[in-house]
C-alpha positions as CSV (number, residue, x, y, z in Angstrom):
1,X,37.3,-26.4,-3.5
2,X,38.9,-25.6,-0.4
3,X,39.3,-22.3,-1.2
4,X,35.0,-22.0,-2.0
5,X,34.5,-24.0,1.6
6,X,36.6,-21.2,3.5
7,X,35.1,-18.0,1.9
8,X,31.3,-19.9,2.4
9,X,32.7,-20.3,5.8
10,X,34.1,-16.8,6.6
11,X,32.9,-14.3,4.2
12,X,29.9,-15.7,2.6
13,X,28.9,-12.6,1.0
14,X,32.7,-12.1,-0.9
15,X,32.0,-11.5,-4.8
16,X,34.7,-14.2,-6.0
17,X,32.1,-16.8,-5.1
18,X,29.7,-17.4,-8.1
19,X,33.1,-18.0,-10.1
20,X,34.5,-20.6,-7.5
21,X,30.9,-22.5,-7.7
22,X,30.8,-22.7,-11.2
23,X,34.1,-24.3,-11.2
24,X,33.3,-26.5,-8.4
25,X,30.1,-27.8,-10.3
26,X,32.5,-28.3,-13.3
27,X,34.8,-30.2,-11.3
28,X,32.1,-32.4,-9.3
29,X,31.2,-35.8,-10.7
30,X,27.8,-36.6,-8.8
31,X,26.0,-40.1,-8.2
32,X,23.0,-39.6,-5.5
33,X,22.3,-43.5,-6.2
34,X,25.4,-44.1,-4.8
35,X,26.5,-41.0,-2.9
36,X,22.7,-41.1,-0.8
37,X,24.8,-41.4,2.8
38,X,26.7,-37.9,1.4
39,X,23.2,-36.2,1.0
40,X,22.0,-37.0,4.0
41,X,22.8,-34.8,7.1
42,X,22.3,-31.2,8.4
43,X,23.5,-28.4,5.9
44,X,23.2,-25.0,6.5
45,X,23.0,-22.6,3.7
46,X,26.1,-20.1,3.3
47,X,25.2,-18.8,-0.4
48,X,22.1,-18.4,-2.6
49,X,21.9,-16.8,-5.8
50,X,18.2,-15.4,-4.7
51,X,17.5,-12.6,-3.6
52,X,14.3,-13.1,-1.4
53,X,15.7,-12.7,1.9
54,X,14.6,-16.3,3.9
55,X,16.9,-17.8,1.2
56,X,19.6,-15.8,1.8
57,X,22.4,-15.9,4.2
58,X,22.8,-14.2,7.7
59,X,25.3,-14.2,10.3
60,X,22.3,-14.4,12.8
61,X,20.1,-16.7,11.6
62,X,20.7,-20.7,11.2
63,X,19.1,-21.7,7.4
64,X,19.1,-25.4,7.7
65,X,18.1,-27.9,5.4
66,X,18.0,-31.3,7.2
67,X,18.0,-34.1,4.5
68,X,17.0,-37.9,5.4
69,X,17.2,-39.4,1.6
70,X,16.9,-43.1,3.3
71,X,13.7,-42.5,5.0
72,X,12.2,-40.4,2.3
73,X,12.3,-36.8,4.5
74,X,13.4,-33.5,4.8
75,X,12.7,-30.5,6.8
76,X,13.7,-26.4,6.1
77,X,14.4,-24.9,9.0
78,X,15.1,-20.7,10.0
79,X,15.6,-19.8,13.6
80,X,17.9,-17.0,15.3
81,X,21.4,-18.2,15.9
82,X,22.4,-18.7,19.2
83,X,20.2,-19.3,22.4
84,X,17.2,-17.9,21.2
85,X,17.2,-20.2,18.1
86,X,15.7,-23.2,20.3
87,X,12.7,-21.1,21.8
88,X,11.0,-20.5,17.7
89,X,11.8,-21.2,14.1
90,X,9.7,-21.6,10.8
91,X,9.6,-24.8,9.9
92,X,8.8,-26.7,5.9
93,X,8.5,-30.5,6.2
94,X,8.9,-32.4,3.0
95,X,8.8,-35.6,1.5
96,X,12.3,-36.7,-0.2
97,X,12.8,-38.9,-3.1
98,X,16.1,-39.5,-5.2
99,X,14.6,-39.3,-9.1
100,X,17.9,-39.7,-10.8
101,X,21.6,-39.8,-10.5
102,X,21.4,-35.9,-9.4
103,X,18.0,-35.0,-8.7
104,X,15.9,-35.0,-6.0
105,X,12.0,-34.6,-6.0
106,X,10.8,-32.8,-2.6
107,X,6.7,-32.8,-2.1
108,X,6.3,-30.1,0.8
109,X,3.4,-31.4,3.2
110,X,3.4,-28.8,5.6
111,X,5.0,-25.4,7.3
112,X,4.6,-23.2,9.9
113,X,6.2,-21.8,13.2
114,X,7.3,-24.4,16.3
115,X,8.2,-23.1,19.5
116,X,9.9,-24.0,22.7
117,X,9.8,-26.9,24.2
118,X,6.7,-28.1,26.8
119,X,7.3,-29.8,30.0
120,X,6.2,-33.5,29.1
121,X,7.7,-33.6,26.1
122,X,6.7,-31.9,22.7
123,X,6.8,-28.7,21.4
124,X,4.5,-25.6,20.7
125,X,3.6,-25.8,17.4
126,X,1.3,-24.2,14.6
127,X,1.7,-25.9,11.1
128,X,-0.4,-25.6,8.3
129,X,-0.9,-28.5,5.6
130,X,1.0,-26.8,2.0
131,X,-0.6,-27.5,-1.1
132,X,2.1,-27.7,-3.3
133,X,0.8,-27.0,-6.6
134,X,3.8,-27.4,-8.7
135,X,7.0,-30.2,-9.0
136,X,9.7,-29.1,-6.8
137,X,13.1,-30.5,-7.1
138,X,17.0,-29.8,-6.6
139,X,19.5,-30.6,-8.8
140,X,22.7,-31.6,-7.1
141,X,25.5,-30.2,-8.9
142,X,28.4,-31.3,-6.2
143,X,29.2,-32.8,-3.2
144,X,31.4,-34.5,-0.6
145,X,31.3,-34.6,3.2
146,X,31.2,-31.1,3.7
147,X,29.8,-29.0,0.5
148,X,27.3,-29.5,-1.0
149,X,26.0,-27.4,-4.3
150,X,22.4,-27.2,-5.6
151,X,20.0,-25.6,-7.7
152,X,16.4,-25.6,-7.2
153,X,13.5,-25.6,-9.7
154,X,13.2,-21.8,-9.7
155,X,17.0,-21.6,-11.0
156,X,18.2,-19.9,-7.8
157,X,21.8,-21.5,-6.7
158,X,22.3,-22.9,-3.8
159,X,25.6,-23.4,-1.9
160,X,26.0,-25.0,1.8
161,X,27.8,-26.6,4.7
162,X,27.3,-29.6,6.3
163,X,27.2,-29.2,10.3
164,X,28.8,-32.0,11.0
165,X,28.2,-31.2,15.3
166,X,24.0,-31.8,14.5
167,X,22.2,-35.0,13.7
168,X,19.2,-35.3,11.9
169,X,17.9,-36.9,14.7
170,X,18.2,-33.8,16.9
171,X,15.3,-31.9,13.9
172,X,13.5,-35.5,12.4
173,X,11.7,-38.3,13.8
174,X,9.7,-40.7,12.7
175,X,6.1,-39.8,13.5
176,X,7.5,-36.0,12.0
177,X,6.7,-36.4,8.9
């Protein structure tokens, strides 16, 4: 496992990976009824088996996925890295819900681009209500404090680290979603 955290770390795109999740997933024993405190967090994707390129990996862009299991919320989130990252990003907000031991139902409710910051408080925002016409869902195949391994209901593989320096608090609150 520590071997899969340092290659998702330092050379996300290095070809030994696929093999190292597989035999992380084989290894991982997961329980989201009791491991709900592990879900929740900021993660930031460092592998995907897709190939559409917003679910991919990229030294300069930050692809979060801020999960908030306890208060039935989640948000997607793709902004530049760096400084610029906090003047735009596209945005998904969704609604969370723990089915079973290692599956979580997401219901999207809506997505669209947020900008900087307004003096008063608030941001610039334009977000558009999703109609999600179809069950989506990831299937948590591993986990701990810092990796977490999924798959989604498309079959694309998904594998990411927490960012243990951001707070859900810092992308979520209440009146968000």
């Amino acid at each position: 496992m520590d071997q899969l955290i340092q290659l998702l770390r330092d050379h996300p795109n290095d070809p030994s990976i696929p093999d190292l999740i597989k035999g992380a997933e084989a290894a991982a024993d997961v329980n989201l009824l009791q491991q709900s405190k592990q879900l929740s967090g900021v993660w930031e994707l460092r592998w995907s088996s897709a190939s559409q390129p917003w679910l991919k990996q990229a030294p300069w862009l930050d692809n979060l996925q801020i999960l908030d299991p306890d208060h039935s919320r989640g948000l997607n989130l793709l902004r530049l890295n760096g400084p610029l990252g906090r003047f735009a990003a596209i945005t998904v907000e969704a609604e969370l819900s723990i089915k079973t031991a290692t599956r979580v139902s997401v219901r999207f409710r809506k997505g669209g681009w947020v900008g900087p910051e307004v003096p008063g408080g608030g941001r610039l925002a334009w977000m558009k209500t999703v109609n999600q016409s179809f069950p989506a869902w990831l299937e948590i195949t591993a986990l701990d404090d810092i990796l977490r391994i999924c798959r989604g209901n498309a079959g694309t593989t998904f594998a990411l680290l927490r960012r243990q320096e951001m707070s859900i608090d810092s992308f979520l609150r209440p009146e968000d979603i």
